[in-house]
N, C-alpha and C positions, 0 to 999 in steps of 0.2 A: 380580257376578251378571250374564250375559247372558241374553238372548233366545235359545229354541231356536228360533222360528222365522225371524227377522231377523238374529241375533244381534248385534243392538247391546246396549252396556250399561245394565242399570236399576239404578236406585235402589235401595238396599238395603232387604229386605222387603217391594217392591213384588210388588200380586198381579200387574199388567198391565203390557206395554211399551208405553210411551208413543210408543213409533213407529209399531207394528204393530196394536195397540191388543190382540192376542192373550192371553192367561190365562197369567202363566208360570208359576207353580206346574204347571200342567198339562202346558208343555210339558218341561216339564224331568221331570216326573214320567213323561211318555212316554217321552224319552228313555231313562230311566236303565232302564225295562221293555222295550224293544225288544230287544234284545243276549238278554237271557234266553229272551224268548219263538221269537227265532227260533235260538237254539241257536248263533250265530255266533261269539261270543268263546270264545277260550282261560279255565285260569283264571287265569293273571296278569292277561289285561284284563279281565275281571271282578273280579278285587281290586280294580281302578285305577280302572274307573268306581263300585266298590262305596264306595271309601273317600273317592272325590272329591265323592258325592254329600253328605257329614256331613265336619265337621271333623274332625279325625286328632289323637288326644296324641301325644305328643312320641315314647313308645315304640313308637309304631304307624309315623311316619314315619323313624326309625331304623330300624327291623324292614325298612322298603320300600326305603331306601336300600341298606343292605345286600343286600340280594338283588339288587336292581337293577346294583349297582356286582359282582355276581359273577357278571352275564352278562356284563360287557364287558372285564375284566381276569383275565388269567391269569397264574401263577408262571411267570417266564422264568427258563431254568439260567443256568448261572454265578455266580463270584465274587462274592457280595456283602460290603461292609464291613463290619465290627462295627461298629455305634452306639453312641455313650454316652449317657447320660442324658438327655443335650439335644437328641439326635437327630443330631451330627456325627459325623463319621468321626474315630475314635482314632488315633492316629499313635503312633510309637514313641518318638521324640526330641520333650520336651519343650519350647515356649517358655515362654519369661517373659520380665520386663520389668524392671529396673531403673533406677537413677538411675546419672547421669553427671556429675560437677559438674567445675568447672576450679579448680586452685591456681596464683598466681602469686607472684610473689620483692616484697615490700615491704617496707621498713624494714630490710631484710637475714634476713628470714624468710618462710617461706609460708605463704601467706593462704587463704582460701578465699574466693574472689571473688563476689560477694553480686549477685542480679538478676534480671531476671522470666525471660531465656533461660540463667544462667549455668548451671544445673543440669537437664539434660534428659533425660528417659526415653530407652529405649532398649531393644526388644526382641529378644535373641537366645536361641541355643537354651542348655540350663540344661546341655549339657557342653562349651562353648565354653573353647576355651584361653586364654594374655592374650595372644599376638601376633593371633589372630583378633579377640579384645575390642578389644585397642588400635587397630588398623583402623577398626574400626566407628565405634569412640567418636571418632576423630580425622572422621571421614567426616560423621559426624551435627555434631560440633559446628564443622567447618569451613563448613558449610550455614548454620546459625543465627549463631556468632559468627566472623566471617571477620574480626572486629577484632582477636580474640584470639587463636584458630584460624586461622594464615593459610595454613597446608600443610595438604592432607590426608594425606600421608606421614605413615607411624608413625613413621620413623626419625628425626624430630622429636623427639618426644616420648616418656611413659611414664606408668602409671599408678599411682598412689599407693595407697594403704590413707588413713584419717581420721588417723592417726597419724603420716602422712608417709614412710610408708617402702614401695618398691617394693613391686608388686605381684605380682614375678615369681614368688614361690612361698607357700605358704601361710602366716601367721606363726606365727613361732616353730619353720619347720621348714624341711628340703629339696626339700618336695614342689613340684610343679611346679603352676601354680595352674590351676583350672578353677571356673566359678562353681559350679557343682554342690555340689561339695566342699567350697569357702567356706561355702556355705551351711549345709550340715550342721554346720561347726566351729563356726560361729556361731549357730547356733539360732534365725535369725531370716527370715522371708518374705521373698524374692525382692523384692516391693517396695521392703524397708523396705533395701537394698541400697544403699550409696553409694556410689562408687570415684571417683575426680579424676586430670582429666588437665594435663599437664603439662609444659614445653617445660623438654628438657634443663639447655641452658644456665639457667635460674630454678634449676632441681633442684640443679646442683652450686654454683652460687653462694651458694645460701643453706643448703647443706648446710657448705660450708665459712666461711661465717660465725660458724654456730650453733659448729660444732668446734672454731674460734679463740678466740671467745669460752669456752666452757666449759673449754678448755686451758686458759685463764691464769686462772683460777677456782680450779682444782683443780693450784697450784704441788707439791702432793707425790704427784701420780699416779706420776711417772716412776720414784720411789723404789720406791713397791706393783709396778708392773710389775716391775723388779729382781727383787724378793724371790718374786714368783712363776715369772720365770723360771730363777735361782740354785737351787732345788727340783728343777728338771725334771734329766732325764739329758741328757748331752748328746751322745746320738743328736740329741735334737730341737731341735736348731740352728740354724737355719734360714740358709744363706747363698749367693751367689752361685755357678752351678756348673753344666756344661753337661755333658749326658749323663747325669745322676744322676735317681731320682726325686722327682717334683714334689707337694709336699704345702701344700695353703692355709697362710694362714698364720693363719686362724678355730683351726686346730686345736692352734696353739700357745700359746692364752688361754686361758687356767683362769678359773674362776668361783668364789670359795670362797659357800660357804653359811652363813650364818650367824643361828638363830632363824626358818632357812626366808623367806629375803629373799636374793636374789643380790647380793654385791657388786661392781662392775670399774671397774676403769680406765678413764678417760673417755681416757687417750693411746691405749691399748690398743682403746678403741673406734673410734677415727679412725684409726689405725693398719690396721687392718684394713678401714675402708671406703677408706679411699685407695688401697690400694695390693691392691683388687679388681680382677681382669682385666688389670689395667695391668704391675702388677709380681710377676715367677716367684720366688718364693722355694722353694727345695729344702731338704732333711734328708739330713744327713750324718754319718758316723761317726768321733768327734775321742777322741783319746785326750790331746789335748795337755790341758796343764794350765791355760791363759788361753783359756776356751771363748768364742765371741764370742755376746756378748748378743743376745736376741731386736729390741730395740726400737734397737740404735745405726742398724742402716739406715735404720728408720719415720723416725727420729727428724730423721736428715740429708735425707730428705724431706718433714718440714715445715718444714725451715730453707731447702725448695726456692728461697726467696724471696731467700737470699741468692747461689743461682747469679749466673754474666751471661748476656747476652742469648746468646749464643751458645752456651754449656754447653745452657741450657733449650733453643735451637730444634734443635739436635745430640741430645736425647735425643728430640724429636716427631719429628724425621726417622727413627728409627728402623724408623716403621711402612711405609718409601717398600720396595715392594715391586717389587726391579729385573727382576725374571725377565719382570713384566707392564709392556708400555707402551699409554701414554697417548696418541696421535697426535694431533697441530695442523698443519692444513694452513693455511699464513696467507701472504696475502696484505700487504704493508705499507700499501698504500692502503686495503685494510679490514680494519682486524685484528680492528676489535671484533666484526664480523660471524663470522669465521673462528671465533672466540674461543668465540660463544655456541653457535654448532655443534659444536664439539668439546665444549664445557661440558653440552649436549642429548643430546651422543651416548647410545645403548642400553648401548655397550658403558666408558662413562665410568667412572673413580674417581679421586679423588684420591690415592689412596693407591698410584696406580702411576706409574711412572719415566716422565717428561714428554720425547718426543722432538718437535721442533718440523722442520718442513719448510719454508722459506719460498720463494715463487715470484714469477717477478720480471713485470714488465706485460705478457706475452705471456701468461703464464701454465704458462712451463717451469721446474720443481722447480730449485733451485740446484745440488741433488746432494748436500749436505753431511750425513754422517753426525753426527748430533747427539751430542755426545760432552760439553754444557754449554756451548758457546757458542751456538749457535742459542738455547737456551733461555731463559738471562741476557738475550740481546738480544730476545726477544720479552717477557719478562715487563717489560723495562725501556720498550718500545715502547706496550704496552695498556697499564703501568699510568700512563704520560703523556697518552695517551687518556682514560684514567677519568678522570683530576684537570681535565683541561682539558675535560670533557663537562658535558651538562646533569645529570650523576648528583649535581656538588656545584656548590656558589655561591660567592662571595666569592672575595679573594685569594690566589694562588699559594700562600703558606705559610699563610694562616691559614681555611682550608675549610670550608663546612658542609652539611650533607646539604639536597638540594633536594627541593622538594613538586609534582615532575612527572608527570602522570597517562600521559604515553606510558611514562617511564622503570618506575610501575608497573604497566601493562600489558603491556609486555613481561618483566616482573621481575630490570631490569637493576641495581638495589641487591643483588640476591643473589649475581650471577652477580658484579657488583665486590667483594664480599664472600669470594666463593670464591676470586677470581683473587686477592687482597692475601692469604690466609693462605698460598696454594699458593706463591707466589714467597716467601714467610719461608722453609716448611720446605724445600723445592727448591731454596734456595742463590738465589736475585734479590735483586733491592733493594727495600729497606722504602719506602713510600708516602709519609711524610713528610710528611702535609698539611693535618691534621687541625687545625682551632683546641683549643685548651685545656675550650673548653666542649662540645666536641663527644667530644672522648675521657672527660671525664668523666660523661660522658652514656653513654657505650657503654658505663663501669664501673660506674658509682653510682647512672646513671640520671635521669632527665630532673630529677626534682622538686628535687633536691639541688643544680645544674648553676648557674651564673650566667655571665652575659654581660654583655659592655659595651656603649652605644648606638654605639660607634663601630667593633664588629662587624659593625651593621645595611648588608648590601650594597645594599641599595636607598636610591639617593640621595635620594629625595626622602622616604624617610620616617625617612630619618636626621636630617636637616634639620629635619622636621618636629618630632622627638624632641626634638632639640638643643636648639630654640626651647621646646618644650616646658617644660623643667627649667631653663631660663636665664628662664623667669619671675620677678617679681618679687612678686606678688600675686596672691592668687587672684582677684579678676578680671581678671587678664590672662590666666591659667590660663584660665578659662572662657570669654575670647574666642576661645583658640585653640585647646579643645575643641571648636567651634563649627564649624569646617571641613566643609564636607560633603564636601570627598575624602579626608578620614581620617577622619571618624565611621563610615563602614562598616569600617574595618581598625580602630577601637576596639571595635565591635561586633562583630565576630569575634572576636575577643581576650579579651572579657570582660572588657574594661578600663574600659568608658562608662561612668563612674560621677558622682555630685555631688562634686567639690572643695569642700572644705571646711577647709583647712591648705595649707600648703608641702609636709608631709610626704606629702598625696595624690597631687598633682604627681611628685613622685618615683618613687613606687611605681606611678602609670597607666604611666610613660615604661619604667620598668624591665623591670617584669611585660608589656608591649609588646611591648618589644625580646625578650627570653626567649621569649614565644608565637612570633614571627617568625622566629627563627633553630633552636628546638627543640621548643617544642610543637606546631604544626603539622606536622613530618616525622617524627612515633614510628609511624608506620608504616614510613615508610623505613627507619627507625634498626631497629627490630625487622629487617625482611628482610635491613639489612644483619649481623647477627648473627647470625643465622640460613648466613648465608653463611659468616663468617670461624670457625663452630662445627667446620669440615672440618680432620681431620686434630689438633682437641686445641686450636686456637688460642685459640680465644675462652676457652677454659677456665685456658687460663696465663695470659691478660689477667687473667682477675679473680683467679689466685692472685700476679701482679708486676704491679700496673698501673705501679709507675715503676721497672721495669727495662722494661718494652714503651713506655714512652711515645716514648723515642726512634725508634721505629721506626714509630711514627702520625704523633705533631705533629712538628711541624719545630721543630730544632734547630741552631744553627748548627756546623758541621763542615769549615769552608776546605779544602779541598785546596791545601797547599803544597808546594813545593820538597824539602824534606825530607820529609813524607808519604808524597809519590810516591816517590820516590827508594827508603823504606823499603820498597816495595810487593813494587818487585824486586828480589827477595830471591836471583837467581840469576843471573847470565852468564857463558853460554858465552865461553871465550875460547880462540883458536889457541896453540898451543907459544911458549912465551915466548922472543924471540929471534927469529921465524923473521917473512916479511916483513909477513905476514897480520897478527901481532899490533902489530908499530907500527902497521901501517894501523888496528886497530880502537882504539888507543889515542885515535890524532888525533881518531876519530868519538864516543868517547863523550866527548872534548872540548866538540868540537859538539855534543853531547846535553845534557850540563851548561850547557852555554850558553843553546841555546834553551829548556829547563825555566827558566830564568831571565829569558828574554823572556817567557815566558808567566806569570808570574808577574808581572812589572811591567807586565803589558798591553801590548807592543812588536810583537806580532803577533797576528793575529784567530783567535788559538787560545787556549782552554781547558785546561782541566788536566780537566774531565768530557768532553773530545773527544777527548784522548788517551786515558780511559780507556775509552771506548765502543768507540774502534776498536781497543784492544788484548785487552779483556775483555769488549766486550757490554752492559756496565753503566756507566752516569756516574758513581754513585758505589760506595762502597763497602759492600759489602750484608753484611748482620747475621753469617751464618756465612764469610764473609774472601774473600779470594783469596789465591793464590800466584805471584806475576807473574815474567817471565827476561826477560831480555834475550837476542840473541843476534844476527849478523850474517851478511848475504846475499855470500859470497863465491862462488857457484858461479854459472857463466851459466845465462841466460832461453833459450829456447828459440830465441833468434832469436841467440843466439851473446854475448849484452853484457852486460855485467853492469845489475842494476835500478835505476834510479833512486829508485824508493820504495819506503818501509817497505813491509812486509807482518806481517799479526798471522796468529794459529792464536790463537783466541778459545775455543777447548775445553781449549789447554793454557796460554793466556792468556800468549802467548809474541810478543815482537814484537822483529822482527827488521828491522834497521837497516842501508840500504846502506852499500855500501863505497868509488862509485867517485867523490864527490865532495873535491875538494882545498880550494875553501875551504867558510868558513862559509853565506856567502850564497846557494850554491846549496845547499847543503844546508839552509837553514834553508825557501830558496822548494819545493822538493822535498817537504819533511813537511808544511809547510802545505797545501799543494796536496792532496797523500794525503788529510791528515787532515777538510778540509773538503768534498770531491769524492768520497770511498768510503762507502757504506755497505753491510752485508751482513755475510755470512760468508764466507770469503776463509781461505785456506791459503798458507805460502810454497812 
């Protein structure tokens, strides 16, 4: 309540203001009679002093708002939005929100991996296809678990159903999946939604576990298969056959029925997911009498394990597609840099035909049409690089992955990952460097893995180790638990515990050394997996771990006299009789000679030095060579004949002068070449 004539405010109910000392019932009662007597208001502000003089119900001040609010706003044209319920604008394309969990490979099966981030929402729109989903879901959970999650790339991974099996189409049918759709088959809320994501290589390893195991479970499957295929006609054949049409080989498995329960063949089931995408099987029409069985090819495909190394990396090579190439512009002074660029490139795959270009410290191209020397000799160049890099640790032949925070921040475990599968199927030489607990760590995996304390590259805490287990009591044990520059690397380890036996002793020093060499680098170990997964590799590791072992860990393999010897398998020789072939008689004298000095160590050459400058490669890489011989009787351009070999390292061809009469110059001559040349080089 105010004063009308001061208008300051009074006490509520007051007759007088206390300031002015004036009557305010009276002035206020003036007030609100003025406006009428003099005729001056409208009747809106006569409602307004009418209703302000008396309190107002709620209907009354509703009543005023509204009129009041439809002098100042008016209907403006255009477009406006439906509303919904809630008052938001309706859209056409629906979201929703689902769960996203992750499966990994344990125990030789897959898990569903248990956590407060392992399983996280995720909202996209409800006609969402699975290569959009799988995006998504790799995107969201590369954010929250980059431990487990370490690409956001789909082409990682996939995504499962609760049952473990792709998600690529609806189950139980062809249809191509969409959650929409899912939804519907399933009859259940969008919420209540789960799908798991999934890195490849888990997926097939433990796919082909489960398969193995249940084959030799069920010894009379192969028979029931038989009998279901002996029934079919045999139009539906199924065998090798180019030009013919291509039918799955899903549609050559019957299912008999019986009391409304499907029965099949568990061969018959792995039979068909093995040899999904990978392998064309056709239908043909055979009138002969010996029809060939549906299942003898599957069959010699799960006996894939008894290939060699060679047959299997000859059938991955398959996919090298020659039409497309692959460029490497490399420098020798930095090849790993060259390496990761080409490996970055936009226009990168592995899967195409590897032409290398090498340039010499000026930095002008050599010229050399890469034709597989250039190549052999770059892969054989980086992957010396890699082994002698910060990427692994320990000794030349026995390796282990290191825990170096530049090597993964630039993500150089992956890119040596890609570089050692590419030189298998590309014809290089296998890496060979790997200790025993490290390749069975990349098959079997960490937990299963053991190591010895005298693997540990770090001297002083091998030492430490050593002392360790060469206790005699346990309080000596606990005096040399006491160290305080090894109680922090017990305390990382999760080895500082109370001794209380010998037998604790052993297992602190054990479980020590294993954290140090392997449980610390499973993230390395992952990316490099991740890497050797191009091109099929990592997936034949886990179906032949010891037909691929020779081609990781080191094995011993001498290059001798006779080896070599068998290597070259061809030489050129002049018309027998005429004077050129005594001359090259004398020389492969000489040749047989000095493979003999190099053999007894008589000269500071090698048997991996002749083969580098002859082939590219030191040693002898997994899919072979085919080596010649052959000799330089034509002159140099300067009119003389050459003093030294020359190799063509694309057709792995070396070629041996002609003009020396004894040995000695001839022997100081290849020496000379052999420890003086490198490159690629034509005669």
């Amino acid at each position: 309540m105010f004063c009308a004539n001061c208008g300051k405010s009074c006490v509520s109910n007051a007759k007088y203001c206390h300031n002015c000392g004036s009557k305010v019932s009276e002035s206020n009662a003036k007030e609100v009679s003025t406006p009428k007597e003099n005729g001056e208001s409208s009747g809106g502000d006569a409602k307004v002093t009418e209703t302000t003089s008396r309190r107002m119900s709620f209907a009354q001040f509703r009543a005023y708002k509204e009129e009041d609010r439809a002098k100042h706003f008016t209907k403006k044209n255009g477009k406006r939005f439906k509303l919904d319920i809630k008052g938001k604008a309706s859209s056409k394309v629906l979201t929703c929100k689902i769960q996203i969990g992750i499966m990994t490979n344990k125990d030789g099966g897959l898990r569903v991996k248990r956590g407060n981030s392992a399983t996280l929402p995720l909202s996209v729109a409800a006609n969402i296809s699975y290569d959009d989903l799988l995006t998504k879901a790799a995107e969201k959970h590369h954010r929250f678990n980059k431990d487990l999650i370490k690409n956001e790339e789909k082409k990682f991974y996939c995504l499962l159903y609760a049952d473990k099996t792709k998600a690529e189409s609806l189950p139980g049918s062809d249809e191509p999946f969409t959650l929409q759709r899912y939804k519907e088959e399933i009859g259940k809320p969008y919420s209540k939604i789960v799908l798991y994501l999934c890195r490849w290589a888990e997926y097939y390893s433990a796919r082909l576990n489960e398969l193995y195991s249940s084959g030799n479970e069920n010894s009379d499957a192969d028979e029931s298969v038989e009998k279901q295929v002996e029934n079919k006609d045999s139009s539906q054949t199924p065998v090798h056959a180019e030009g013919l049409q291509e039918e799955p080989l899903e549609s050559h498995i019957e299912i008999e029925e019986t009391g409304g329960e499907a029965s099949t063949s568990t061969d018959a089931m792995y039979a068909s997911w093995l040899l999904d995408d990978t392998t064309e099987y056709t239908c043909v029409s055979s009138g002969s009498e010996t029809e060939e069985k549906i299942f003898e090819e599957p069959a010699a495909a799960v006996e894939n394990k008894k290939k060699s190394l060679y047959q299997i990396l000859q059938d991955l090579s398959t996919v090298i597609n020659q039409d497309n190439i692959c460029k490497f512009n490399i420098s020798r002074n930095h090849i790993w840099e060259g390496s990761v660029r080409a490996l970055t490139r936009k226009s990168f795959s592995p899967q195409n035909k590897v032409s290398v270009k090498f340039c010499d410290d000026i930095g002008r191209p050599e010229g050399a049409i890469d034709q597989g020397g250039p190549k052999r000799e770059f892969f054989t160049l980086v992957l010396e690089w890699i082994v002698n890099s910060q990427i692994f640790c320990g000794t030349e032949k026995n390796k282990f992955l290191s825990c170096n925070a530049t090597c993964h921040l630039n993500d150089h475990y992956f890119y040596a990952g890609q570089i050692i599968a590419m030189s298998l199927v590309h014809g290089g030489p296998a890496i060979r460097c790997f200790s025993p607990g490290l390749y069975h760590s990349l098959v079997h995996g960490v937990r299963s893995a053991s190591v010895d304390i005298s693997d540990v590259y770090d001297p002083d805490l091998r030492n430490y180790l050593l002392a360790l287990i060469n206790c005699q009591s346990v309080p000596d044990a606990q005096t040399c638990l006491t160290q305080p520059s090894f109680q922090t690397v017990l305390d990382l380890a999760g080895t500082l515990k109370q001794v209380k036996s010998l037998d604790d002793i052993q297992m602190i020093a054990n479980e020590t050394a294993r954290w140090f060499l392997l449980g610390r680098v499973c993230s390395s170990l992952e990316r490099l997996k991740d890497g050797l997964n191009v091109l099929g590799v990592l997936g034949a590791v886990f179906e032949n771990p010891d037909i691929f072992r020779p081609a990781f860990c080191y094995v011993p393999q001498p290059l001798t006299v006779d080896l070599l010897s068998s290597l070259f398998t061809n030489t050129t020789r002049s018309e027998l009789g005429s004077n050129a072939h005594a001359k090259e008689s004398l020389i492969l004298s000489f040749w047989n000679d000095y493979l003999q000095d190099v053999e007894e160590h008589t000269v500071d050459v090698s048997f991996r030095d002749i083969m580098f400058f002859s082939t590219g490669c030191k040693d002898v890489p997994p899919l072979g060579l085919d080596m010649s011989l052959a000799f330089l009787h034509k002159p140099e351009g300067n009119g003389l004949l050459s003093k030294f070999p020359k190799a063509n390292t694309c057709s792995c061809k070396l070629s041996l002068p002609t003009v020396h009469t004894t040995y000695d110059e001839f022997k100081d001559a290849i020496t000379f070449a052999l420890l003086n040349t490198k490159g690629f080089d034509e005669p």
